[in-house]
C-alpha positions as CSV (number, residue, x, y, z in Angstrom):
1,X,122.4,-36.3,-29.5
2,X,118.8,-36.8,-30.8
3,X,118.2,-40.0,-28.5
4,X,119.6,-38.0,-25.1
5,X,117.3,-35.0,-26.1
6,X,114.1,-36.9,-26.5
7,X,114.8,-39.1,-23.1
8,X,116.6,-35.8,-20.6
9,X,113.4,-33.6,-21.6
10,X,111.2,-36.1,-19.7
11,X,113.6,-37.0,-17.0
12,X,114.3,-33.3,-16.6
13,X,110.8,-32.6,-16.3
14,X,110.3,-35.3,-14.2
15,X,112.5,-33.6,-11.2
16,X,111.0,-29.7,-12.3
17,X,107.4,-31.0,-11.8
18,X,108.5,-32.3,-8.3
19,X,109.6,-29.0,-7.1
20,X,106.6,-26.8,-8.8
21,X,104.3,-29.0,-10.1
22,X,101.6,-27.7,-7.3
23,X,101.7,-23.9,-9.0
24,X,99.1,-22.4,-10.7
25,X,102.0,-22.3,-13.9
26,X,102.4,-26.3,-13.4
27,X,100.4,-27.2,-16.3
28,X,102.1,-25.0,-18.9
29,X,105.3,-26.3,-17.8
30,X,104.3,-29.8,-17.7
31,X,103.0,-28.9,-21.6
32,X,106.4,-27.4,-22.6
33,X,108.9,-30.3,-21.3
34,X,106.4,-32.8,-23.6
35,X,106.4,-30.4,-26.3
36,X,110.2,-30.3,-26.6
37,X,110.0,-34.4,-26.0
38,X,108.0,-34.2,-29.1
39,X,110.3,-31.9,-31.2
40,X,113.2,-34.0,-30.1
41,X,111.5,-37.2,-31.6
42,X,110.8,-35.6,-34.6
43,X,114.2,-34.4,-35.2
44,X,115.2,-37.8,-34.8
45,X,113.0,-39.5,-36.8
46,X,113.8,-37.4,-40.0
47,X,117.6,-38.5,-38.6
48,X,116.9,-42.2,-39.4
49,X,114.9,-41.4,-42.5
50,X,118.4,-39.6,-43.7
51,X,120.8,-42.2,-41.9
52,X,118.9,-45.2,-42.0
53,X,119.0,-47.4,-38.6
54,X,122.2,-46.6,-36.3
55,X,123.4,-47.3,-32.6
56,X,124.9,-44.7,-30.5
57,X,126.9,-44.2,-26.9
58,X,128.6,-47.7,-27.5
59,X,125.5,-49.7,-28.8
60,X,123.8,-48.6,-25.8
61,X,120.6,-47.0,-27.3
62,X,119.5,-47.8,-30.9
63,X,117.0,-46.7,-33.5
64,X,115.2,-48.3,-36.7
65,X,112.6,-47.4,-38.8
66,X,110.3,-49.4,-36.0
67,X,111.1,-47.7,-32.5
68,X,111.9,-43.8,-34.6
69,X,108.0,-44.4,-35.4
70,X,106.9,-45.9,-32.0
71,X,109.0,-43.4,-30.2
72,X,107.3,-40.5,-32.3
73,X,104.1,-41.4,-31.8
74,X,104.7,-41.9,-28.5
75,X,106.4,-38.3,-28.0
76,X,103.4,-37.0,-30.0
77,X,100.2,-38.6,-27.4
78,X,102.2,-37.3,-24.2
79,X,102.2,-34.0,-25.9
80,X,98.6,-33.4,-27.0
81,X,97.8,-35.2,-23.4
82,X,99.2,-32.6,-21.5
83,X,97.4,-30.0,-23.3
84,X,93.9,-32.1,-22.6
85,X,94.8,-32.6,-18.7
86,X,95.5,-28.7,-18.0
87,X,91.9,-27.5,-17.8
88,X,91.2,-31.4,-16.9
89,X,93.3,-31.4,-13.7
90,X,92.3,-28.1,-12.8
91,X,88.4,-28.7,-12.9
92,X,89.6,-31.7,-10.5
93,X,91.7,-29.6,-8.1
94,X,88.4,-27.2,-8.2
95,X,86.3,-29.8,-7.4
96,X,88.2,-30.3,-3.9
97,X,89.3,-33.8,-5.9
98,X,92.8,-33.1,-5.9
99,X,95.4,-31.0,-3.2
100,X,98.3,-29.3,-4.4
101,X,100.9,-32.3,-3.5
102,X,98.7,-34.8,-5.6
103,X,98.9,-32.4,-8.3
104,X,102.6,-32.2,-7.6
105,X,102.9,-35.9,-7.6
106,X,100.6,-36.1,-10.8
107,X,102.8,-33.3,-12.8
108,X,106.4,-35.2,-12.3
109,X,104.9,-38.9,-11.6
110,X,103.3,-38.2,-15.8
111,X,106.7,-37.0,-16.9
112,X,108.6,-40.0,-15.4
113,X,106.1,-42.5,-17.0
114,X,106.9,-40.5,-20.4
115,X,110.8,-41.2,-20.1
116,X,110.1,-45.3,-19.2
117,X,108.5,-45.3,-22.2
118,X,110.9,-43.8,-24.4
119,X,113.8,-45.4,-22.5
120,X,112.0,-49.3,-23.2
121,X,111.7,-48.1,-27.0
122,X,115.2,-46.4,-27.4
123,X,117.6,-48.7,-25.8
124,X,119.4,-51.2,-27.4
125,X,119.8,-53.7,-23.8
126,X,116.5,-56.4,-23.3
127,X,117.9,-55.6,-19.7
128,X,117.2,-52.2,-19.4
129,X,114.0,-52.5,-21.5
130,X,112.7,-54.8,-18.7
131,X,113.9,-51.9,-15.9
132,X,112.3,-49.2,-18.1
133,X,108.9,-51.1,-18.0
134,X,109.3,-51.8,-14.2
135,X,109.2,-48.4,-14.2
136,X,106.8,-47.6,-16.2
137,X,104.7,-49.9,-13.7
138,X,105.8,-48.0,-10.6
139,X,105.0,-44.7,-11.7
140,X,101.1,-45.7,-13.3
141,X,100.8,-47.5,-9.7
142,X,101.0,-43.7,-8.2
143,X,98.9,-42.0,-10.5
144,X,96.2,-44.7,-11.0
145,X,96.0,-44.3,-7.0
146,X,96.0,-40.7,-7.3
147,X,92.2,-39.6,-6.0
148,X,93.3,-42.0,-3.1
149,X,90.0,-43.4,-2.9
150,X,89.3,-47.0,-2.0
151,X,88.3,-48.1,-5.2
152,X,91.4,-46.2,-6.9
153,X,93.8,-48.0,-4.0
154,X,92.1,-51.0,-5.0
155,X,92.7,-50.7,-8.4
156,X,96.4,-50.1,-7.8
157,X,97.2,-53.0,-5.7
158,X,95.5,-55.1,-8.6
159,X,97.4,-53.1,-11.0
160,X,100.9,-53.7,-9.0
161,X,100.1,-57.4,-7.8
162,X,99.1,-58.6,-11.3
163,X,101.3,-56.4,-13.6
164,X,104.2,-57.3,-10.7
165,X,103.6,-61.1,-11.8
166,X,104.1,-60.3,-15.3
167,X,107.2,-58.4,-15.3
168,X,108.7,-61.6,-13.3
169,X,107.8,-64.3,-15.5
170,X,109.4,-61.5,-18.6
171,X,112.5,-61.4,-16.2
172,X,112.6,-64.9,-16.6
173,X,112.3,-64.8,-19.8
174,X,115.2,-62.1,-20.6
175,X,117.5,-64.1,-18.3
176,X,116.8,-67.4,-20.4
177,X,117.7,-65.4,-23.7
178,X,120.9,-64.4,-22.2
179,X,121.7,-68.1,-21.1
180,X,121.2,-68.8,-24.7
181,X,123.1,-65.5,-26.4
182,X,126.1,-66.6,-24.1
183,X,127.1,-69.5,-25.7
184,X,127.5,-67.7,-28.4
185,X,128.9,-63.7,-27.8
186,X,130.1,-65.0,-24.4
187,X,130.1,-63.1,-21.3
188,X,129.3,-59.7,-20.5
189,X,126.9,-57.0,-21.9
190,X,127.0,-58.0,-25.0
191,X,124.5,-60.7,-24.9
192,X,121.5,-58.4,-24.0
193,X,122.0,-56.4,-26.8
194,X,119.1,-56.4,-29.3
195,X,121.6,-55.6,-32.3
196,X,123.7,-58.2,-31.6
197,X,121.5,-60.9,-30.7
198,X,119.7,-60.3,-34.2
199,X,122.8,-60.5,-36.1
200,X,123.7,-64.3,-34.3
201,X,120.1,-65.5,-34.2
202,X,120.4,-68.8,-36.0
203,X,123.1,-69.8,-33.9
204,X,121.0,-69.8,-30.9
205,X,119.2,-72.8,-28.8
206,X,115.9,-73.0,-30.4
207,X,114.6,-74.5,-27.4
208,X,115.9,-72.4,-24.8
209,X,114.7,-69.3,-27.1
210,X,110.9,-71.2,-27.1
211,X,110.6,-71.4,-23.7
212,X,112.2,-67.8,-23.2
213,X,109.5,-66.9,-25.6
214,X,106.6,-68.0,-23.8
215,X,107.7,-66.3,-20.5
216,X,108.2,-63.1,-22.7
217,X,104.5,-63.3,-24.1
218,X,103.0,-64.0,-20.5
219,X,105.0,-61.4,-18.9
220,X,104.9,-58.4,-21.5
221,X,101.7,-59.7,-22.5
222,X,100.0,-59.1,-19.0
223,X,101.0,-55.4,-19.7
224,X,99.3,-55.3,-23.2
225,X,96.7,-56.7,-21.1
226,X,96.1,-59.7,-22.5
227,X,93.3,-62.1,-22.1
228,X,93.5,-63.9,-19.7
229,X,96.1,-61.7,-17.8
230,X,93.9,-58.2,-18.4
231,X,91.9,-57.9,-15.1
232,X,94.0,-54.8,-14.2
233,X,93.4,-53.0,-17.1
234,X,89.6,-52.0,-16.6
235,X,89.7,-51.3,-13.0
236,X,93.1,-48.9,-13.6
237,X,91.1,-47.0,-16.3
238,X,88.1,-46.4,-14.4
239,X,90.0,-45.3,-11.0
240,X,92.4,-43.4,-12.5
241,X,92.9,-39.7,-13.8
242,X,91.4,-39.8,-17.2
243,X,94.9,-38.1,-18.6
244,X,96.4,-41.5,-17.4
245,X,93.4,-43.9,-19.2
246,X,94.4,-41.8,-22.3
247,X,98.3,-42.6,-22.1
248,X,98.0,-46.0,-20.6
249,X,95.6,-47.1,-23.8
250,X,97.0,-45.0,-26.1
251,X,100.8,-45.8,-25.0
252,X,102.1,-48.1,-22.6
253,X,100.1,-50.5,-24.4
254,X,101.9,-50.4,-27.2
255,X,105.2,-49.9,-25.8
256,X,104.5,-53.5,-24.0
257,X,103.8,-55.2,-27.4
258,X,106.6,-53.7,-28.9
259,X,108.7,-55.9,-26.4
260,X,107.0,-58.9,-27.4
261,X,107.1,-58.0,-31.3
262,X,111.1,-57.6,-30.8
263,X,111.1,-61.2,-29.3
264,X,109.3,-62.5,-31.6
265,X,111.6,-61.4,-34.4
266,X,114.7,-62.7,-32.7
267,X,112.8,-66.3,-31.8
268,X,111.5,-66.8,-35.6
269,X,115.4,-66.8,-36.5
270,X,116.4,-68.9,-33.7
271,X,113.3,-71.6,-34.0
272,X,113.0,-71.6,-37.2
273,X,109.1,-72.6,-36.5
274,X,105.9,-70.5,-36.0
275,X,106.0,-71.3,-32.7
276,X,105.8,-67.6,-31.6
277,X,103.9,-66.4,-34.0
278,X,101.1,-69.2,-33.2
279,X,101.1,-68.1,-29.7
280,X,100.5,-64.7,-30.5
281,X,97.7,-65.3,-32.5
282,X,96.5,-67.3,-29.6
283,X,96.0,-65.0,-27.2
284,X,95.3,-62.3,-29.7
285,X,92.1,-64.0,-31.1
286,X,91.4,-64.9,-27.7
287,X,91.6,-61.0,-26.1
288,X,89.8,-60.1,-29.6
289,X,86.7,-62.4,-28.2
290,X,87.1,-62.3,-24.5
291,X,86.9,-58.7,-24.8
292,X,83.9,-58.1,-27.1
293,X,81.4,-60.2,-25.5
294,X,82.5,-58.2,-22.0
295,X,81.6,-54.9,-23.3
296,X,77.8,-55.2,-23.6
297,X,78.2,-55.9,-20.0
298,X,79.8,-52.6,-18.9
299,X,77.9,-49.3,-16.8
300,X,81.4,-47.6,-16.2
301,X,82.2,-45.4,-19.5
302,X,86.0,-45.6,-19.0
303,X,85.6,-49.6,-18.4
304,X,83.7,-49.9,-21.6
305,X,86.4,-48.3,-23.7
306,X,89.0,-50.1,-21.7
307,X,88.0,-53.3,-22.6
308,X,87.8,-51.8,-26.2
309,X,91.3,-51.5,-25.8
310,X,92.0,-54.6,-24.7
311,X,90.1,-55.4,-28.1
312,X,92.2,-53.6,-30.3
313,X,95.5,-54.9,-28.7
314,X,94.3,-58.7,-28.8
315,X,93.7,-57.7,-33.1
316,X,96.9,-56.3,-33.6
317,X,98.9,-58.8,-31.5
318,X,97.4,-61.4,-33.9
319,X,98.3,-59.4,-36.9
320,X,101.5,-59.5,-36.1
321,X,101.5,-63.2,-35.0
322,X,100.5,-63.9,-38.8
323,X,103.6,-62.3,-40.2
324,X,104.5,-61.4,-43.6
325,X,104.4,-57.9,-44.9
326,X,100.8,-57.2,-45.6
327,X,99.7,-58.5,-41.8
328,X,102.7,-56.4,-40.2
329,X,102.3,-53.4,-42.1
330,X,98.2,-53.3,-41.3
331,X,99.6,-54.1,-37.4
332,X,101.1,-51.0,-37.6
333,X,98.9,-48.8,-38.8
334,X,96.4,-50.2,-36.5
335,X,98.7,-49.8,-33.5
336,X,99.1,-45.9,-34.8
337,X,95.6,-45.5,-35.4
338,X,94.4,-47.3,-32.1
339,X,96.6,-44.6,-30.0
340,X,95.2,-42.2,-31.9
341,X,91.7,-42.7,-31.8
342,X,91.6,-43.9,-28.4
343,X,93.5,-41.4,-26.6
344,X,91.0,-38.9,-28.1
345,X,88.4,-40.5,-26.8
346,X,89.6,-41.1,-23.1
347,X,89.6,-37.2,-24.4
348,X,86.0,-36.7,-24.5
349,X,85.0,-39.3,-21.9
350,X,86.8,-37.3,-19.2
351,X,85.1,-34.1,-19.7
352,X,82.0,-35.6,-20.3
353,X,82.1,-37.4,-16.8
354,X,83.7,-33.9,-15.3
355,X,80.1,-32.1,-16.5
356,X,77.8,-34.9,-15.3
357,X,79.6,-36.1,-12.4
358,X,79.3,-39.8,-12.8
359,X,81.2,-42.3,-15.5
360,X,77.9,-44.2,-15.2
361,X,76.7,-44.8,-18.9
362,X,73.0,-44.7,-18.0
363,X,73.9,-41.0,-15.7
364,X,75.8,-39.1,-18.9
365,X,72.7,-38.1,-21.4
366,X,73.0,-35.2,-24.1
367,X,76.5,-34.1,-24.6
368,X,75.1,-32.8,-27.7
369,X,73.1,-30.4,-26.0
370,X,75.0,-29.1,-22.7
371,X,78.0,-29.3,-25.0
372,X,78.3,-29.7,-29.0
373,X,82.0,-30.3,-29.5
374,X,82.2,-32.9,-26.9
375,X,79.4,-34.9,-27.6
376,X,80.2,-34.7,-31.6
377,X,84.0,-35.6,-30.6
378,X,82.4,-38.8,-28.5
379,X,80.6,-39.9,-31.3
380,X,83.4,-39.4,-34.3
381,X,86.0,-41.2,-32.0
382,X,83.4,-43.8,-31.6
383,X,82.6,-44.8,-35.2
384,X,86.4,-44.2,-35.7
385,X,87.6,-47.1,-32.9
386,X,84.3,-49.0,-34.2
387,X,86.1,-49.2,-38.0
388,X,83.5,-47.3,-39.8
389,X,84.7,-46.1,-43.6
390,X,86.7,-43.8,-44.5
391,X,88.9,-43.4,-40.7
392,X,92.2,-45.4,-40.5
393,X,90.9,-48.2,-38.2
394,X,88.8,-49.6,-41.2
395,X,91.6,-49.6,-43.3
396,X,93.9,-51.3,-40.5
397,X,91.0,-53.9,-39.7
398,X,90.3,-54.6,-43.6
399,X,93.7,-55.3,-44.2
400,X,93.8,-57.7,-40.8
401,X,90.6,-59.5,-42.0
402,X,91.6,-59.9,-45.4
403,X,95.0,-61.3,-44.6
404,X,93.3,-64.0,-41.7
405,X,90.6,-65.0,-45.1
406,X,93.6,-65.5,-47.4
407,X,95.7,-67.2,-44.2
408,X,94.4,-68.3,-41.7
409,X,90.5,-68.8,-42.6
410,X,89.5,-71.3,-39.7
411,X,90.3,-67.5,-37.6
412,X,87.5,-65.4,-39.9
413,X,84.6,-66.7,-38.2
414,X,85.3,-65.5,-34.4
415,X,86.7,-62.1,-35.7
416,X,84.1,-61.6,-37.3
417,X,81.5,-62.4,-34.6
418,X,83.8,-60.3,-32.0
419,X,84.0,-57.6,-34.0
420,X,80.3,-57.1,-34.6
421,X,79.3,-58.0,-31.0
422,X,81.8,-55.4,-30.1
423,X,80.3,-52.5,-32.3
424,X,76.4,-53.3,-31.3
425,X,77.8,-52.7,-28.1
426,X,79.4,-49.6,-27.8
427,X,77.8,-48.1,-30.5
428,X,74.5,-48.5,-28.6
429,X,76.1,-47.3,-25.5
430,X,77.4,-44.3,-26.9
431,X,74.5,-43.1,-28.8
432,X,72.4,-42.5,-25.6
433,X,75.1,-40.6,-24.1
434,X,75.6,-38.0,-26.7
435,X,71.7,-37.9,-27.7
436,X,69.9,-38.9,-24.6
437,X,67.7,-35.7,-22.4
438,X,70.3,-33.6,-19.8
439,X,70.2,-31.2,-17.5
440,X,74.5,-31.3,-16.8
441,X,76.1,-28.0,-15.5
442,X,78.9,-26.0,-17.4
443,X,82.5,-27.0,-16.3
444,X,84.1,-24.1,-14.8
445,X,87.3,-24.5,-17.2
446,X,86.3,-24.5,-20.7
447,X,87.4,-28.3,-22.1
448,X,90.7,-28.5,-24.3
449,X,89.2,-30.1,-27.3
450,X,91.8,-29.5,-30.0
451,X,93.6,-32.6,-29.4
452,X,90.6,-34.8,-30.1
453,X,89.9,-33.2,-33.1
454,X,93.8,-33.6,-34.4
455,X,93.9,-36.9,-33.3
456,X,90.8,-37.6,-35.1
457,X,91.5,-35.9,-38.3
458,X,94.8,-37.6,-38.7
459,X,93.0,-41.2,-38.1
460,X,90.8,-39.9,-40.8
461,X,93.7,-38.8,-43.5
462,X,95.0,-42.1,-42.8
463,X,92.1,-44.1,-43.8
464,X,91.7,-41.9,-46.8
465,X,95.5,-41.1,-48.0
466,X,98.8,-42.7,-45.9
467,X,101.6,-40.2,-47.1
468,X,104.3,-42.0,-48.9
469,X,107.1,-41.3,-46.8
470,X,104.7,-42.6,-43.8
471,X,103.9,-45.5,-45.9
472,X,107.3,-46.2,-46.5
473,X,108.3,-46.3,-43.1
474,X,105.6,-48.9,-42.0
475,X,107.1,-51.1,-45.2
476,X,110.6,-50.5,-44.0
477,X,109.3,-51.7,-40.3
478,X,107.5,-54.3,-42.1
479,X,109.8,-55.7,-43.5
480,X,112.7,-55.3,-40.5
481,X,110.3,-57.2,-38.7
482,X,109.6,-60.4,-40.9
């Protein structure tokens, strides 16, 4: 019941917010389907804590200590989202930006991304997880070309074309596993089931499941964005509504790599070589550097911390590529602490281009004069994403770096490199932004900051104290995972 709760809230919302998502009540609406999302993934997550994992409706969804956690945070980031994009959207509609169908359109279009993301965590078919994440493509396309200017059509075609590519080649990839899966459960639905393909893993075709591997990792991998498959990413930040930057960084992100981190599990089993987890590392390392020497090239606020999420991803997809419980356990904590922090800054970085006018770096100057919270919320989620002691990213990132030393020390080095180019960067960036001389206007609706400051206070308990059951569930994903 807890798995059709957390996906109809969405869906229902979804087809409310087409029929009144233009009225001035929209946003509260919009707020209260997400809310009840949120309380519904909750209640199912203390379900699995009880029950441990469990299928339901004839194997067709499923749950484990890995999705519950992905599904909650999840749940949680659409939630505090709407609450940041009320006064957002409206300062937009205000500005003549936006008419009252493109709000309608935004309202239902945010909803419907929210359910293909829950739907590609929840359900127990590789099918229907590639259909969830087609989806989730379609409905980004609308709202990244939302403002329907050139540059956000632009965007959107590059978005569709590129991201369109990718979800092919994964196709590809699904219908390879089920060539392979059945020879073994024979015909029928059966051999797209993730339960059952784990529990008959070794009996598989190593090298069918290899190559299905690699066409998994290109196509889901384009949607992690990926070096060399990330063009998309930047431009779709910096076109789009910042509520959508927020969710697409914070979210669909990680909802992408989940796909791949699944695959990877069922291809170890099947291979019996670290054949996936080599490639992983591959093109994490590679994002990790591709990313960090981009950023000291950036002008556009949202492109700078997109490609600090591209960053981000490329670590923790290596971290899981190395495997083993300590490297898994800091991939998930990172991937929770990433959303997190990120999200929360997409936060700030929309209000502060709503006071100035511009997402030009060198235009936004004193947020800590023409307005307190959001320049100290800048700079907080800033040293936070950067790693600084005591928030959870160090914590993640230590653990990640330690594990590569002990590992995989040949890896160290460029890490290491990327990693400080990356915070010379945006740390230097940043600081003329929230200290720099202003003269920006008041916004006409008063920011919603709470949610950055949640979102960063929980980063922050996390790098001081995890919370045992908390801790306990990343081991118990952990460990499902190796």
């Amino acid at each position: 019941m807890e798995i059709l709760l957390v996906l109809g809230f969405p869906l229902a919302g979804g087809i409310v917010m087409a029929l009144v998502g233009h009225r001035h009540y929209a946003a509260e609406i919009n707020a209260l389907f997400s809310l009840a999302s949120f309380v519904a993934a909750l209640t199912l997550a203390v379900d699995v804590v009880d029950r441990g994992s469990f299928s339901d409706m004839d194997d067709l969804f499923f749950v484990d200590p890995f999705n519950v956690f992905l599904v909650t945070l999840t749940a949680f980031v659409t939630f505090t989202t709407t609450l940041f994009s009320r006064p957002y959207m409206r300062n937009e509609q205000a500005r003549g930006k936006l008419s009252p169908a493109m709000m309608r359109l935004y309202h239902s279009m945010f909803q419907i991304f929210g359910f293909t993301m829950l739907l590609a965590l929840l359900t127990n078919n590789i099918g229907i997880l590639w259909v969830a994440m087609e989806g989730a493509t379609l409905a980004t396309v609308l709202l990244v070309s939302l403002y329907r200017t050139p540059a956000s059509l632009e965007a959107a075609w590059k978005y569709f074309i590129l991201c369109g590519v990718g979800i092919a080649q994964a196709l590809f990839g699904t219908i390879l596993v089920y060539f392979a899966a059945e020879r073994v459960l024979g015909s029928g639905g059966t051999a797209l089931l993730w339960t059952h393909l784990y529990a008959v893993k070794t009996q598989l075709e190593p090298t069918v499941l290899g190559l299905a591997f690699v066409f998994l990792l290109v196509g889901y991998g384009t949607k992690v964005g990926l070096a060399p498959l990330h063009n998309w990413l930047p431009d779709a930040h910096a076109e789009g509504p910042t509520p959508i930057s927020a969710v697409l960084s914070g979210l669909l992100l990680n909802v992408a790599l989940y796909a791949v981190v699944r695959s990877k599990a069922l291809v170890d089993g099947a291979v019996g070589t670290p054949l996936a987890g080599n490639l992983m590392m591959g093109f994490g390392l590679l994002s990790v550097v591709v990313a960090a020497f981009f950023l000291p090239r950036q002008k556009d606020v949202k492109r700078l911390f997109a490609y600090s999420s591209i960053e981000h991803m490329g670590l923790t997809t290596f971290a899981f590529g190395m495997g083993g419980p300590v490297a898994t356990f800091a991939a998930l904590l990172h991937m929770t602490v990433h959303s997190l922090t990120k999200s929360a800054i997409f936060f700030t970085v929309g209000h502060a281009a709503q006071k100035t006018g511009t997402q030009i770096i060198d235009d936004i100057r004193g947020l800590i004069v023409t307005n307190p919270v959001i320049g100290w919320g800048l700079m907080f989620g800033t040293l936070a994403i950067l790693g600084l002691p005591p928030f959870g990213v160090f914590a993640s990132e230590f653990l990640i770096l330690t594990t590569a030393m002990r590992d995989h020390a040949w890896a160290t080095p460029f890490l290491l490199l990327a990693l400080g180019v990356a915070f010379a960067a945006v740390f230097k960036k940043t600081q003329g932004m929230v200290f720099g001389d202003t003269t920006a206007l008041r916004l006409p609706h008063s920011p919603a900051l709470l949610p950055v400051f949640v979102h960063l206070g929980l980063v922050l308990m996390l790098g001081l104290y995890i919370p045992p059951y908390l801790a306990a569930w990343y081991r118990q994903a952990a460990q499902l995972l190796g």
